[in-house]
C-alpha positions in Angstrom: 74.7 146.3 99.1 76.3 145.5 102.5 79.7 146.2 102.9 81.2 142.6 104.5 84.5 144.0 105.1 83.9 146.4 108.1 82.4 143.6 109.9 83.7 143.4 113.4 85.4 140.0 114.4 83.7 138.4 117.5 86.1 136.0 118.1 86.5 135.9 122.2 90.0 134.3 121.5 91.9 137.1 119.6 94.4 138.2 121.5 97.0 140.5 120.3 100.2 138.7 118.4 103.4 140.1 116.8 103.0 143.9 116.3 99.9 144.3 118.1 102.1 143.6 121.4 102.1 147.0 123.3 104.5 146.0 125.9 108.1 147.6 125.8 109.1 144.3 127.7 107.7 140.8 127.9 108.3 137.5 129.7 109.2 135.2 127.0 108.9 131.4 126.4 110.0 129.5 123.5 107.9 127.2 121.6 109.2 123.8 123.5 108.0 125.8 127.0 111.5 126.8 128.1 111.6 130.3 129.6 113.8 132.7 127.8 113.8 135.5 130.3 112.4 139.1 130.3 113.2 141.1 127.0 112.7 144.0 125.1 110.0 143.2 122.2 112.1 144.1 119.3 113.7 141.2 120.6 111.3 139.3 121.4 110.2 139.4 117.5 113.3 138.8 116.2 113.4 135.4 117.9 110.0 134.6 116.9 110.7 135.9 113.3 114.0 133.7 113.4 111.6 130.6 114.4 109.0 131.4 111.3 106.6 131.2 114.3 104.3 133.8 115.8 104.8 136.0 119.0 101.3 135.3 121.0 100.7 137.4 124.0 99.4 135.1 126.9 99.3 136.5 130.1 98.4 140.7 129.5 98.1 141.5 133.0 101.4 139.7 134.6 104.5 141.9 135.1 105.7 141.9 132.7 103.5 140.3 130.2 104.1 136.9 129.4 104.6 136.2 125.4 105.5 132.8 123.9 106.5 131.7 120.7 104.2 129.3 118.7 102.0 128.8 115.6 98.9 131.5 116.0 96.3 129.5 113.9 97.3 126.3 116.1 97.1 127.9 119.6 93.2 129.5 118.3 92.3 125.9 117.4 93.3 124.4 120.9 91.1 127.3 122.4 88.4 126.9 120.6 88.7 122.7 121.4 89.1 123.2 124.7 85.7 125.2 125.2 84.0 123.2 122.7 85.2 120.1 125.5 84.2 121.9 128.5 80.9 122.6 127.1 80.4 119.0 126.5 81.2 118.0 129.9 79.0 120.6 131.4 75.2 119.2 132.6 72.5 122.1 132.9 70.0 121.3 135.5 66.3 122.1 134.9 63.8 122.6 136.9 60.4 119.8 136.2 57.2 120.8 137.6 55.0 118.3 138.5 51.0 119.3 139.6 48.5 117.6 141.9 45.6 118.6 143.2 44.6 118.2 147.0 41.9 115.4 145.7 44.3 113.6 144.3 44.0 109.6 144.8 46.9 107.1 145.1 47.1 105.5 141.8 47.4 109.0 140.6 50.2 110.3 142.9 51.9 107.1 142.8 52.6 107.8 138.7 53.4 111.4 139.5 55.8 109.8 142.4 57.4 107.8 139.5 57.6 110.2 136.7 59.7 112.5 139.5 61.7 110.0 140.2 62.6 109.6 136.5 63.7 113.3 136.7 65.5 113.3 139.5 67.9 109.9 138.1 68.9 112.6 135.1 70.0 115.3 138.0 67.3 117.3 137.3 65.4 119.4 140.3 61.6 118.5 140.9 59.4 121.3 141.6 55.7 120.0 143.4 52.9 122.4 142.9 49.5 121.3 144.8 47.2 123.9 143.1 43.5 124.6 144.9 40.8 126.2 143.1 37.6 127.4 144.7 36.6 125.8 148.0 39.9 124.0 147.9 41.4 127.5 149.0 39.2 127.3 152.7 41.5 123.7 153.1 44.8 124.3 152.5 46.4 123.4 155.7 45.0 120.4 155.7 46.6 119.5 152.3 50.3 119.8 153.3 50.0 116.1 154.3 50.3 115.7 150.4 53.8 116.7 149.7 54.9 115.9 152.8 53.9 112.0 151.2 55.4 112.9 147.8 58.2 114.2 149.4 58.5 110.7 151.8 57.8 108.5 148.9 60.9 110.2 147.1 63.3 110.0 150.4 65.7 107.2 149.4 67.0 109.5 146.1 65.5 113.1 146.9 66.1 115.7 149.5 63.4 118.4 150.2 65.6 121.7 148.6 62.9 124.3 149.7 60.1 123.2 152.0 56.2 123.2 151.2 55.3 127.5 150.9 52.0 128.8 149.7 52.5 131.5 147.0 48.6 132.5 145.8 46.9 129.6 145.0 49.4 127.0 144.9 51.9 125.5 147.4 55.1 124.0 145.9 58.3 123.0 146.8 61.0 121.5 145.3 63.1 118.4 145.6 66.7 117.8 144.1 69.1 114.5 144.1 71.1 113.2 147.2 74.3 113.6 147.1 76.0 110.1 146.7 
């Protein structure tokens, strides 16, 4: 049967409060955000204690360490809400591949054309692989002309990120947004 009380606590936001302090002087501010001045931590306790508040080490690696006076369980919930926040706000960009082939006709790249475009409106980076297979490889110079016309047919919302480069079989490059 496992044992659920040795279980570490992975909490990133557990920083030391109270006794856990080891600081022979600390910074203090009060729970309205006045300072208080520098003060032995016996002190600083006694004031927290005399508030019925907790003594929450802020800044560990100031001289000396800054301590302030307010509710533990409250100042771990505003933590916690502000990463939640930022990680809303946050927009990952991925990367879309789109593939042709060097015998590709116009209807065809024209919806390939539109489907990037679709990516790039959502801030998304386009990468354009032209693949060649057999006697495709003997022509491959003569295929550039085909992302150059992607690439062209993208120009009033994309910018060319890395230019057209062969890497085996394929040549690809990749497209992201214009900056507004």
């Amino acid at each position: 049967m496992a044992n659920y009380n040795n279980r570490k606590n992975n909490n990133k936001f557990e920083v030391p409060i109270n006794d856990q302090i080891r600081a022979s002087e600390v910074r203090l501010i009060a729970e309205d955000g006045s300072q208080l001045g520098v003060m032995p931590i016996a002190e600083a306790l006694q004031k927290a204690e005399e508030a019925e508040l907790d003594l929450v080490l802020i800044a560990a690696n100031a001289t000396p360490p800054v301590c302030r006076i307010i509710d533990y369980g409250k100042y771990k919930y505003e933590q916690l809400r502000k990463e939640k926040d930022a990680k809303k706000k946050q927009h990952v960009v991925e990367i879309k591949e789109i593939r042709l082939s060097p015998n590709i006709d116009t209807n065809d790249l024209e919806t390939k054309v539109a489907a990037a475009r679709k990516f790039l409106t959502k801030g998304d980076r386009v990468k354009v692989t032209l693949r060649f297979r057999g006697r495709e490889m003997a022509h491959m110079g003569q295929s550039v002309h085909i992302l150059t016309d992607f690439a062209n047919s993208l120009q009033d919302i994309a910018v060319v990120d890395k230019a057209p480069k062969v890497e085996g079989r394929s040549m690809s490059m990749f497209l992201m947004q214009k900056k507004q």
